[in-house]
Structures are given as C-alpha cells and as structure tokens.
TILUMRO-761959 format. One line per field, with one value per residue: z negated, x negated, y negated of N, C-alpha, C in turn; residue number from 0; residue in three letters. Coordinates in steps of 0.2 Angstrom, whole numbers, m for minus. Layout:
<nutors>
n.up	[Z:...]
n.east	[X:...]
n.north	[Y:...]
ca.up	[Z:...]
ca.east	[X:...]
ca.north	[Y:...]
c.up	[Z:...]
c.east	[X:...]
c.north	[Y:...]
n	[NUM:...]
res	[ALA:...]
</nutors>
This chain:
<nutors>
n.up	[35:24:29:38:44:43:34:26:23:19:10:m1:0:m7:m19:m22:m22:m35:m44:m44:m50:m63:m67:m68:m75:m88:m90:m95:m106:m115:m116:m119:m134:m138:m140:m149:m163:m169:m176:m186:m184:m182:m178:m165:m166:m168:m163:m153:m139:m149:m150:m142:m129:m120:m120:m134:m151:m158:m163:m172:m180:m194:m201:m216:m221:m218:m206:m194:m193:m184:m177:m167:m165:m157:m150:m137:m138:m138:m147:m158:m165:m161:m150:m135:m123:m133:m147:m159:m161:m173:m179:m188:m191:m201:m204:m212:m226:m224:m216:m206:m199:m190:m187:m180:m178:m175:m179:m176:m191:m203:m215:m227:m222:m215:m214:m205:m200:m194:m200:m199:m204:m208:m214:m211:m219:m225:m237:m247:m240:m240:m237:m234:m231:m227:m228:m224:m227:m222:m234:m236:m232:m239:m240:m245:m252:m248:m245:m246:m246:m250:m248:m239:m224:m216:m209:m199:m207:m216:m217:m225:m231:m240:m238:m247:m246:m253:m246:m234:m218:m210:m202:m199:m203:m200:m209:m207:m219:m220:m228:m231:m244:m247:m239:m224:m226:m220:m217:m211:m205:m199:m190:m187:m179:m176:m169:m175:m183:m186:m194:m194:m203:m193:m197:m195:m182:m176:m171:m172:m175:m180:m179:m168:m153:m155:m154:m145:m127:m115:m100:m82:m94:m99:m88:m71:m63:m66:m79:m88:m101:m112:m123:m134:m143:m161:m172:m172:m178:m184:m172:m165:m173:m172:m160:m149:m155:m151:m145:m132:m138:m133:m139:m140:m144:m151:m161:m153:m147:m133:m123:m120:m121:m116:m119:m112:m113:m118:m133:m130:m126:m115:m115:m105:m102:m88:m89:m80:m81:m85:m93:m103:m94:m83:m77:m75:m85:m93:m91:m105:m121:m127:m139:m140:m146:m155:m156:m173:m175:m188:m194:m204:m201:m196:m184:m176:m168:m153:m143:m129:m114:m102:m85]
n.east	[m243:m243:m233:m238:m238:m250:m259:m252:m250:m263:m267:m258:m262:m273:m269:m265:m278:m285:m275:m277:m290:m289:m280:m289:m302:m293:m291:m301:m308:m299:m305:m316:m310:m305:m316:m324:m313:m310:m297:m291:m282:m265:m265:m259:m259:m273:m282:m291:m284:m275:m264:m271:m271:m281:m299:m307:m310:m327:m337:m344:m355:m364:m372:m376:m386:m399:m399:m390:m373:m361:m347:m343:m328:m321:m309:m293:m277:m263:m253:m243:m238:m231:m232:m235:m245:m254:m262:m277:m289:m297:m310:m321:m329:m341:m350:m360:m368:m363:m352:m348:m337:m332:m320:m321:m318:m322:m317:m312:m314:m302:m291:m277:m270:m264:m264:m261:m258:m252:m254:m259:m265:m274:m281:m293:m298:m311:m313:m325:m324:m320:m311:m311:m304:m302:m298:m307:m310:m316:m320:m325:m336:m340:m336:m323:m315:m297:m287:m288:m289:m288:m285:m268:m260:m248:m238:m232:m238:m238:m250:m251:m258:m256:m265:m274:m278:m290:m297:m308:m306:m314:m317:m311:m311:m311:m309:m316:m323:m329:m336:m344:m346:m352:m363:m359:m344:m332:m328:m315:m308:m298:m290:m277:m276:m264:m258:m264:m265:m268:m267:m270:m275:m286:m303:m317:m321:m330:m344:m360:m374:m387:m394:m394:m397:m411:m409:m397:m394:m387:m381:m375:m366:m355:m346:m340:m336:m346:m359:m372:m379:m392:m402:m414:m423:m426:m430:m438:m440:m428:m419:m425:m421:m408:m404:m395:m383:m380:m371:m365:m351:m337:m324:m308:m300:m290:m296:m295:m302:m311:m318:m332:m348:m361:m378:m394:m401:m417:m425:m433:m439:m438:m420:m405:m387:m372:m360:m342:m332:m321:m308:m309:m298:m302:m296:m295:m301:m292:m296:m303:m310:m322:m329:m345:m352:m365:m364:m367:m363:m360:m367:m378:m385:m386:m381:m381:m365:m361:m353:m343:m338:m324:m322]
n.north	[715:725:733:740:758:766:762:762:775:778:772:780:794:789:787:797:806:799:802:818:817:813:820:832:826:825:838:843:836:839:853:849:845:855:863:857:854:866:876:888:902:912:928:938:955:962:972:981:993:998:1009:1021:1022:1024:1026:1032:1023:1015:1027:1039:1052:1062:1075:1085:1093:1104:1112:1112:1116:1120:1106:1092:1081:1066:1062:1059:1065:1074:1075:1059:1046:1037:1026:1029:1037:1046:1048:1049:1059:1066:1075:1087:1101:1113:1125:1126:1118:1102:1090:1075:1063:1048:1035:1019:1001:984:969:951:940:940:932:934:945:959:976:991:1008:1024:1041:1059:1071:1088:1103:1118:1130:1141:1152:1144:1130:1113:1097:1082:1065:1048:1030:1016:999:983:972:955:959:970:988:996:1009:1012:1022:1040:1058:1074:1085:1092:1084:1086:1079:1063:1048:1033:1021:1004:990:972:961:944:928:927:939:942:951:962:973:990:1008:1026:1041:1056:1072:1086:1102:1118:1122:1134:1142:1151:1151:1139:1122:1114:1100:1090:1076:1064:1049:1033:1018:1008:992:977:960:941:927:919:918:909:908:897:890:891:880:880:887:896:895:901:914:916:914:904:903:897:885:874:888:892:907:915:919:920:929:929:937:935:944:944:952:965:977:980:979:991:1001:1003:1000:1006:1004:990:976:965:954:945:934:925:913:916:925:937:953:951:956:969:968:981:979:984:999:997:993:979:962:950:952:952:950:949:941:940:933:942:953:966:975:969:959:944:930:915:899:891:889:901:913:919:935:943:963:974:991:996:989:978:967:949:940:925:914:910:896:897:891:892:885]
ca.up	[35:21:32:43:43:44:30:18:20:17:0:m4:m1:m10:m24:m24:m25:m40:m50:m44:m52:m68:m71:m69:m81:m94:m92:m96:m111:m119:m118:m125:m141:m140:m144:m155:m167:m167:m181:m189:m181:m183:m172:m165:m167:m166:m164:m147:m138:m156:m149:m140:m122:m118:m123:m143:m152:m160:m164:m174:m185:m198:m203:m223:m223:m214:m199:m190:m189:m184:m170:m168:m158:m158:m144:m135:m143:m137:m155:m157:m170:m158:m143:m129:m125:m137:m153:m157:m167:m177:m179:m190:m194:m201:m209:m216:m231:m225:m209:m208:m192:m190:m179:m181:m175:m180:m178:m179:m199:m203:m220:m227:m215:m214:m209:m206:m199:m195:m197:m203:m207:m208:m216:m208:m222:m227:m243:m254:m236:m242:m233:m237:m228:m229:m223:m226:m223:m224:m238:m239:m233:m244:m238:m249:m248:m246:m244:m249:m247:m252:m245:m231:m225:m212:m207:m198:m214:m214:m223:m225:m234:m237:m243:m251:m244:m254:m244:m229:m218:m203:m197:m202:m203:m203:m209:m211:m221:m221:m232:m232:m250:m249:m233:m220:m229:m216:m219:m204:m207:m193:m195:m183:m181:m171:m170:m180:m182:m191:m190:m200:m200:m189:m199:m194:m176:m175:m167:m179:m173:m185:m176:m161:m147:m156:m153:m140:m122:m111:m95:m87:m100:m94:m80:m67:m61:m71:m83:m89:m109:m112:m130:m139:m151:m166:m178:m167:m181:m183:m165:m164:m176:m171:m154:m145:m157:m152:m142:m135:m140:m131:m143:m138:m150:m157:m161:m149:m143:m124:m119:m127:m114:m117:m119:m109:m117:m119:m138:m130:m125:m115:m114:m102:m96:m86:m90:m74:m83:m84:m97:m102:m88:m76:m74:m72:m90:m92:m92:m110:m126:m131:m142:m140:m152:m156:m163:m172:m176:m193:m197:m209:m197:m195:m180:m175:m165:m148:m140:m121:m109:m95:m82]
ca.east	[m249:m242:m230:m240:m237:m258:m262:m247:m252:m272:m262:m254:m268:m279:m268:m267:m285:m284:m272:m279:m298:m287:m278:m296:m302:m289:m294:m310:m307:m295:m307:m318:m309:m303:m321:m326:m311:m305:m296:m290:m274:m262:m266:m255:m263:m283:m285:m292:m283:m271:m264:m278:m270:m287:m307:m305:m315:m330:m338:m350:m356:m369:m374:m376:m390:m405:m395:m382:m369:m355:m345:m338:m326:m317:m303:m287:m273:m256:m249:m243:m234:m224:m235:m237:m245:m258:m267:m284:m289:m307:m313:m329:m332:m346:m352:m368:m367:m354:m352:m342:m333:m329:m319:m320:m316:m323:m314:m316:m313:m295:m287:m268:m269:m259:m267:m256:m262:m251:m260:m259:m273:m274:m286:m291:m305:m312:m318:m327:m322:m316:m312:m308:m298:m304:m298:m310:m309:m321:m317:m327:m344:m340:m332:m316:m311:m292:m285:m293:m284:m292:m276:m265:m254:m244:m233:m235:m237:m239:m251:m251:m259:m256:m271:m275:m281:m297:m296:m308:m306:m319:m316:m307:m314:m307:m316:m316:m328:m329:m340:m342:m346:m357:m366:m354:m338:m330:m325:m313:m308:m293:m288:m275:m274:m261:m255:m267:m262:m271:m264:m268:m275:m291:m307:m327:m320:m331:m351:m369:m376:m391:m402:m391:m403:m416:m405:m391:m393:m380:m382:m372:m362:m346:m346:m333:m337:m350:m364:m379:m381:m401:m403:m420:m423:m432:m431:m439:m438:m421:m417:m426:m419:m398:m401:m390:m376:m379:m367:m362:m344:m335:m319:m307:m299:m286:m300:m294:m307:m312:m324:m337:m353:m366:m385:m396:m407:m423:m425:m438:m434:m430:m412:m398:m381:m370:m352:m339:m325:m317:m306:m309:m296:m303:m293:m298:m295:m289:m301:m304:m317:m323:m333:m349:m357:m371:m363:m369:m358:m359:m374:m377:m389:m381:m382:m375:m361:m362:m349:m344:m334:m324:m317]
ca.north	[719:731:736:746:763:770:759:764:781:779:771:785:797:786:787:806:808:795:808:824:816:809:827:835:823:827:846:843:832:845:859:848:843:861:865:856:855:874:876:892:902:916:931:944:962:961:978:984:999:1001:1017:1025:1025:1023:1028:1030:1018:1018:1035:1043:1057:1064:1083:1084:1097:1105:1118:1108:1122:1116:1104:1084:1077:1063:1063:1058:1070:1075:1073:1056:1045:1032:1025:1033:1046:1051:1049:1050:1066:1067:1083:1089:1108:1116:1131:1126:1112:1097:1085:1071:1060:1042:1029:1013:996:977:963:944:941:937:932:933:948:965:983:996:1012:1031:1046:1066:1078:1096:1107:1125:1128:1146:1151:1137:1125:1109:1095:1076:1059:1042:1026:1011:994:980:967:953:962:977:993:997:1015:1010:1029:1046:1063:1078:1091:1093:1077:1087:1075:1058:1045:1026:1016:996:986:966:956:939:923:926:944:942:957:961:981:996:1015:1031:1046:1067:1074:1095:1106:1122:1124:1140:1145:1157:1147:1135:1116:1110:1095:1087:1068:1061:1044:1030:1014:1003:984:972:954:938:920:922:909:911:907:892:890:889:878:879:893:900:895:907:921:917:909:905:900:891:882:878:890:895:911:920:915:926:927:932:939:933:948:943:957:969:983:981:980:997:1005:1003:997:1008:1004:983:975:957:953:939:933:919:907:918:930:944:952:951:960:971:971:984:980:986:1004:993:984:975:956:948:954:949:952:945:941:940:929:945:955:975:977:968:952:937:927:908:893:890:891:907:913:925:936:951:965:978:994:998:989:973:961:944:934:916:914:905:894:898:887:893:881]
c.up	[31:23:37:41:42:37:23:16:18:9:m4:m3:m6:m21:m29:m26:m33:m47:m51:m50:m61:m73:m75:m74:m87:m96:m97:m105:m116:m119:m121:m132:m142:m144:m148:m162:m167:m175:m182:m185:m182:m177:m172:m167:m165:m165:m156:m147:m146:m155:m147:m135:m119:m121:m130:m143:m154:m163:m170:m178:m188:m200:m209:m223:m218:m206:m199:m186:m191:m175:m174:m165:m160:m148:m142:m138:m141:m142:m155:m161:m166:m152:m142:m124:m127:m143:m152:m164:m167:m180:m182:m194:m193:m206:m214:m220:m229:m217:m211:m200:m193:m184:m183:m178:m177:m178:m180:m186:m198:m212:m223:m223:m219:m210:m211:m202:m199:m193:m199:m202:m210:m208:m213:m211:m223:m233:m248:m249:m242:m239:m236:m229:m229:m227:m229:m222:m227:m227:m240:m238:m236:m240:m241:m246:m253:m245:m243:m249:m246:m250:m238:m232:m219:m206:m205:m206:m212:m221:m222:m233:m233:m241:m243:m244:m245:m251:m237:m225:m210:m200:m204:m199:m205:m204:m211:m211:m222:m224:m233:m239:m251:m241:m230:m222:m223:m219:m212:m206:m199:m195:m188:m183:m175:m171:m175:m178:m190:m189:m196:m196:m197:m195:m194:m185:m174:m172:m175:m174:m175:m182:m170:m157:m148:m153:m147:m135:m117:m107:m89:m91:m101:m88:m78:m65:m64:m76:m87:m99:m110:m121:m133:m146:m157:m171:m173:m170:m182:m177:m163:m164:m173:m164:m151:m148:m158:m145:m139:m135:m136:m134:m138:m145:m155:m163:m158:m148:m136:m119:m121:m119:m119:m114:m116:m114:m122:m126:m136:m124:m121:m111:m112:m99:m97:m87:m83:m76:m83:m89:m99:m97:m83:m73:m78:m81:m89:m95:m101:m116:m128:m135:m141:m147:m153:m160:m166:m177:m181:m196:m202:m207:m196:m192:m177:m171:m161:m146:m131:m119:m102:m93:m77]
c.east	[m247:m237:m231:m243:m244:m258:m259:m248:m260:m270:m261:m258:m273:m276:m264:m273:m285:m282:m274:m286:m297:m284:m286:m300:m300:m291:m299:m309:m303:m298:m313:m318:m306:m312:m323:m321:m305:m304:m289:m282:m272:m262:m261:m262:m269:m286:m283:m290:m279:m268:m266:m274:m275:m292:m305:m312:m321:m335:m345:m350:m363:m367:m376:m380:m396:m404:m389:m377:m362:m351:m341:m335:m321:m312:m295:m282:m266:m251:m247:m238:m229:m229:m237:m243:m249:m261:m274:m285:m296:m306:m321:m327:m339:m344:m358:m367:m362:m358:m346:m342:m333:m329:m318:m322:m318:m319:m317:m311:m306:m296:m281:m266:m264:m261:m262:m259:m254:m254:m255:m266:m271:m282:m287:m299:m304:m316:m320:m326:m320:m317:m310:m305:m298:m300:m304:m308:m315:m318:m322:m335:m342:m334:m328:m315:m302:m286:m290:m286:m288:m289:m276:m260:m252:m241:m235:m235:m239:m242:m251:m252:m259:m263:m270:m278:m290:m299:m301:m311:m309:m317:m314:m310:m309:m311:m312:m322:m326:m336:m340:m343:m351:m358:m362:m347:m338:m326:m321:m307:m303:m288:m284:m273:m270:m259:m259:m265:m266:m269:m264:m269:m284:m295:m313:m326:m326:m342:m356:m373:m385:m397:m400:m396:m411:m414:m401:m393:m390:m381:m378:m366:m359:m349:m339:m330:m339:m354:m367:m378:m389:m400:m412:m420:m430:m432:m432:m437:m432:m419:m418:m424:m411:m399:m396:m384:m376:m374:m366:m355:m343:m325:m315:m302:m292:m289:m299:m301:m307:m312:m329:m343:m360:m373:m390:m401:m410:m422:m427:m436:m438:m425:m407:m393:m375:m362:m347:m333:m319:m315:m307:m305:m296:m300:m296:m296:m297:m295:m299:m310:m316:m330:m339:m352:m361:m368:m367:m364:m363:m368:m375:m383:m384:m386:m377:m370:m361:m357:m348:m337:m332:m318:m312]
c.north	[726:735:740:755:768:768:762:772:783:777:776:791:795:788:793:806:803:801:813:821:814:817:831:831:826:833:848:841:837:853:856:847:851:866:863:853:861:871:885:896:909:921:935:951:962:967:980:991:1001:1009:1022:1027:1026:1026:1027:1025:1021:1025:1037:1046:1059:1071:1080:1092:1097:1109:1115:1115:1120:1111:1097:1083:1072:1061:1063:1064:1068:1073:1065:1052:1040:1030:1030:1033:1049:1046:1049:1055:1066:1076:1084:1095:1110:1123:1132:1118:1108:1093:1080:1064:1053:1037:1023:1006:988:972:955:942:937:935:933:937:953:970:989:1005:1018:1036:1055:1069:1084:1100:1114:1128:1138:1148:1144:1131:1121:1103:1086:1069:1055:1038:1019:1005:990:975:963:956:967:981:996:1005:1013:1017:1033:1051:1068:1086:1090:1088:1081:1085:1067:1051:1035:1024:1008:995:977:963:948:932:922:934:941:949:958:969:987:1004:1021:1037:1053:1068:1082:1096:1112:1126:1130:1139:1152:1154:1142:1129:1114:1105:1089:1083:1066:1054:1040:1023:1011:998:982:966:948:930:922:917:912:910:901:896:890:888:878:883:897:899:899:913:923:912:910:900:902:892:877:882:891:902:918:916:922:924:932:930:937:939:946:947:963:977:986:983:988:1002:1006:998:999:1007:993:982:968:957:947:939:925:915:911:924:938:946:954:956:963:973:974:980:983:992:1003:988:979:968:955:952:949:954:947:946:939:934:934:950:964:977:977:961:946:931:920:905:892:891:899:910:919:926:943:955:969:983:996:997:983:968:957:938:928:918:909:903:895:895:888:889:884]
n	[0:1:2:3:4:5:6:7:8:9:10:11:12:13:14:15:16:17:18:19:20:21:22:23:24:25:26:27:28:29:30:31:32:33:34:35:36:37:38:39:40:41:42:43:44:45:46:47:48:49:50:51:52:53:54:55:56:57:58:59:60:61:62:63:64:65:66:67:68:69:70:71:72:73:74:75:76:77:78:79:80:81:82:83:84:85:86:87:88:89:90:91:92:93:94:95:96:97:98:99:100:101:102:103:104:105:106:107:108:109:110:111:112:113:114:115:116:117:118:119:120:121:122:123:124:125:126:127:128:129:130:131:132:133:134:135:136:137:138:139:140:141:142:143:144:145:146:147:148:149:150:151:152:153:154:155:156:157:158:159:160:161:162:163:164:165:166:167:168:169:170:171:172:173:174:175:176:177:178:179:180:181:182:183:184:185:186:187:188:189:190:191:192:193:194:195:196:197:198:199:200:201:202:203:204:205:206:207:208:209:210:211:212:213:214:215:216:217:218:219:220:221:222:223:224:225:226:227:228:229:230:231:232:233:234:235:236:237:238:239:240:241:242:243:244:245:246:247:248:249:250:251:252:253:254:255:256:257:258:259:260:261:262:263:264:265:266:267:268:269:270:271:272:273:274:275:276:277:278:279:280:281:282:283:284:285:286:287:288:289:290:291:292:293:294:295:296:297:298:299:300:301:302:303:304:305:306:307:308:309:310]
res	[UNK:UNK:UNK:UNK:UNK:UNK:UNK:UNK:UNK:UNK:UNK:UNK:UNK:UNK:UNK:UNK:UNK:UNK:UNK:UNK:UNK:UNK:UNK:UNK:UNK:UNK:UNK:UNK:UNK:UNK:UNK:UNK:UNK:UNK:UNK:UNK:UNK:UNK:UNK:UNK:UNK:UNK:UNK:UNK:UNK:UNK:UNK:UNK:UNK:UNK:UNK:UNK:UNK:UNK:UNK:UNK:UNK:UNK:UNK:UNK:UNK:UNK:UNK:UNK:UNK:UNK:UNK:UNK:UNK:UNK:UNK:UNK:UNK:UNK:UNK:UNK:UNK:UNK:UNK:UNK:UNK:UNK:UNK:UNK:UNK:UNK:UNK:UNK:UNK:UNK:UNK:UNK:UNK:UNK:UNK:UNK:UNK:UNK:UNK:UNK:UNK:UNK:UNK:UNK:UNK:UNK:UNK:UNK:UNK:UNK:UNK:UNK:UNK:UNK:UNK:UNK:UNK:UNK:UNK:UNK:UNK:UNK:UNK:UNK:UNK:UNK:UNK:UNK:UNK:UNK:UNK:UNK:UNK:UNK:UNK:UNK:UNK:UNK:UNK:UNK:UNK:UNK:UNK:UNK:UNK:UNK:UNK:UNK:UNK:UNK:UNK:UNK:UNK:UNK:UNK:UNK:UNK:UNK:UNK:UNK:UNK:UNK:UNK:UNK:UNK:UNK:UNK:UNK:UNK:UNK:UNK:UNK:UNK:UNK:UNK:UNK:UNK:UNK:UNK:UNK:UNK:UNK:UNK:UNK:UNK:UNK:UNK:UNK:UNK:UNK:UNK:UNK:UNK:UNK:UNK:UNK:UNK:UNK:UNK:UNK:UNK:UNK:UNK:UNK:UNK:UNK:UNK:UNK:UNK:UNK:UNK:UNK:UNK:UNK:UNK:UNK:UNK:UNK:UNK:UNK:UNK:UNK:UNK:UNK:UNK:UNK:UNK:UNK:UNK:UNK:UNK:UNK:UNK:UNK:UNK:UNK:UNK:UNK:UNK:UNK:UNK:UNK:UNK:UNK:UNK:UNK:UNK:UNK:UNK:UNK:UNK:UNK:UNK:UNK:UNK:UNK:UNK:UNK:UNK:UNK:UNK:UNK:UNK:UNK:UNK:UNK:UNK:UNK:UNK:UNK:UNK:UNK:UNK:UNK:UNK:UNK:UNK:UNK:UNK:UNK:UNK:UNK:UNK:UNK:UNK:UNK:UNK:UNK:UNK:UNK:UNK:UNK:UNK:UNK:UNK:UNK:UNK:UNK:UNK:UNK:UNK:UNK:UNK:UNK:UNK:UNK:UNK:UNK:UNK:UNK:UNK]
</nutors>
C-alpha cells in the first residue's frame, strides 16, 4: 500500500504544507514576542539625510522687529566638508533690528550617545551688524546651547560631543542670528553645516498603552500592504496653533527614522493618512515592529507612541 507511487507523493505534499504553515507560525510568533519585549539597542547614525544630498532639514525663521528687512534661506551648497556633493548653508540678513535662521532635526531619544557635527560661518556685517552661531541640542527636554561663535570660523571645524547615560538626547539645532544694530547697518550672518552624526543606545522605543487609542488609530494592525493611521485631535488650540509644523513619524526598532508622513492643512479631525509600507526612498521596508508617532517640530505637546506591525 505505502508503496504506491500517488499516495507517497500526497505524503510528501501533505508534509510540505505542514512545514510551510509551522514556518508561518514561527514568523508570526517572533514578531510577536518582538513586540512586546523590545528592548533597548545600539543604533548606527539616527540622523536623516546627514550630509544633505537631499532637501535640508527642518527650517525656520523669526524677524526681531516691526519691518522685516531682510532675507532667509536655508539651502544646498557647493561648499562641503567630506560627503558628497553639498552642504547646507543658513543664511539670515537684515537691515532692520536682527533675524535669525534655524535647521533642525529630532530623533528618537538616545542615551550614551555621540553628536558630532562640521561646520564654518562667515560674517559680511556693515557698521554696528553683528552676527552670531549656535548649535543646540536637546538634553533631557531642555535645549543646551553646546557651541556659540560670535566671529568668523573660515575654515571647516569639527565639533563632538560624548554624553552620559543620564544624558537623554532627542534633536539637534543649528542657528544664525544677524543684527544690524542701528537701522541702515547690515547683519549677514552665513552658517555651513555637514556631516551630522548622532549615534547611541536608542530607550522610549516601546508603546503607551495608557491613552494611545485617544490619539492614534491604526488600522489595520498587522498589515501587509498599507494601513490608514486616523489622528483624533484633542487639543484643538494646540493643534491650531503649530499645525503645519505636525507630522506622523514612523521609527522602526533601532529608532531610525522611516518615514515622516505630512498631515493634511485642516487642524480639524478627523485626520488620516495612509502609510504604503514604504521608506522616504520608496522601497519597500522588511516585515517587522515599528513604531508611530505625532511630531511636532520644535514644539513641547506630548503624545503616545503607537505600535505597528508589518507582515
């Protein structure tokens, strides 16, 4: 009987499907216990676009008077301290009281980390101009000014700093402030920056469960494909005021970040958008936990962190 050659291969198909459904099993199971016991891990460089082959980062600026006279720009830049092929140059000139520029980038919060940064700056000030050179970092919620230069740095220059365990460090700033000190006097104020690198032990990687489903819904959850995230605003005032600088973030277990999907104009909820399973360049990323989160650029509202699962 077991010598008949139909029967031996309904066997041996049977005991394919078997292993195929016992693999897929296993998968499953290891993305489970990968969610719910993440633990803590050592990243390479968390810093999106470090060189600025790409859109510079974040942007913004402020006028320091009543007559905005003057100009911003923050942009790509032929100069260039070792990656290829450009820099990102901040630029604020005025003529009338002061202005001031800033790039900056957040990260998911590291410890035991390493920020390194090269830059130069050059002044082209007239009269009572004067110009200055920041860098900040966030330490612990608080903003640390970490370098100050009130001159000309010429020359490419490197800063690093190493911090602590008790050091937790979420985004880094770079700032030119220009003044023209009297009215008709020129403040110009030119900050090149390259090569950022931040790199530590990732923590805060984990879910809150505590009040997320007010805030964050994710639907579905595991997906394959796509999955919709619908935002529930409940601080409408808030919302209003810094909507356009709100963001969803999608992080995965080392805390890189993913994918920064813009929010729709409208503060007014409900708010969705739809994630592809796909990375800022467009491919396609690996089955695994990732984490979502609401940002908001240089604001100080705090929301949960959701759990996402792609098969």
């Amino acid at each position: 009987m077991w010598s008949d050659p139909e029967i031996k291969n309904k066997i041996y198909l049977l005991n394919l499907s078997l292993t195929s459904l016992m693999l897929k099993m296993r998968n499953v199971l290891i993305l489970i216990c990968l969610a719910y016991f993440v633990v803590p891990s050592l990243a390479e460089n968390l810093i999106i676009n470090p060189g600025f082959d790409e859109t510079p980062w974040d942007t913004g600026w402020t006028w320091h008077g009543w007559v905005e006279e003057g100009t911003f720009s923050a942009t790509p830049d032929t100069e260039r301290y070792y990656t290829s092929p450009q820099s990102c140059k901040l630029r604020a000139m005025t003529t009338w009281r002061g202005a001031e520029i800033w790039l900056s980038q957040a990260i998911q919060p590291v410890i035991s980390c390493t920020c390194r940064a090269y830059f130069q700056n050059r002044s082209y000030n007239s009269g009572y101009g004067w110009t200055e050179y920041y860098i900040f970092v966030k330490v612990n919620n608080n903003y640390l000014i970490e370098w100050v230069c009130e001159g000309d740095n010429p020359v490419w220059t490197k800063w690093e700093k190493i911090y602590t365990s008790s050091d937790t460090i979420s985004s880094i700033e770079f700032y030119a402030v220009a003044s023209s000190g009297l009215h008709g006097n020129t403040g110009d104020a030119n900050f090149w920056i390259d090569d950022v690198y931040i790199s530590g032990t990732v923590v805060g990687i984990e879910e809150d469960i505590s009040n997320s489903e007010e805030f964050l819904e994710i639907y579905p959850n595991p997906f394959r494909d796509r999955t919709v995230i619908s935002l529930e605003c409940i601080n409408m005032v808030d919302a209003a005021v810094t909507w356009s600088q709100h963001s969803i973030n999608i992080y995965d277990l080392s805390g890189r970040l993913i994918r920064t999907l813009p929010l729709p104009s409208s503060p007014f909820s409900p708010l969705k958008v739809v994630w592809d399973g796909r990375d800022r360049k467009g491919n396609e990323v690996l089955s695994g936990v990732y984490f979502v989160q609401l940002e908001i650029v240089r604001g100080t509202i705090s929301y949960p962190t959701k759990k996402l699962i792609k098969f």
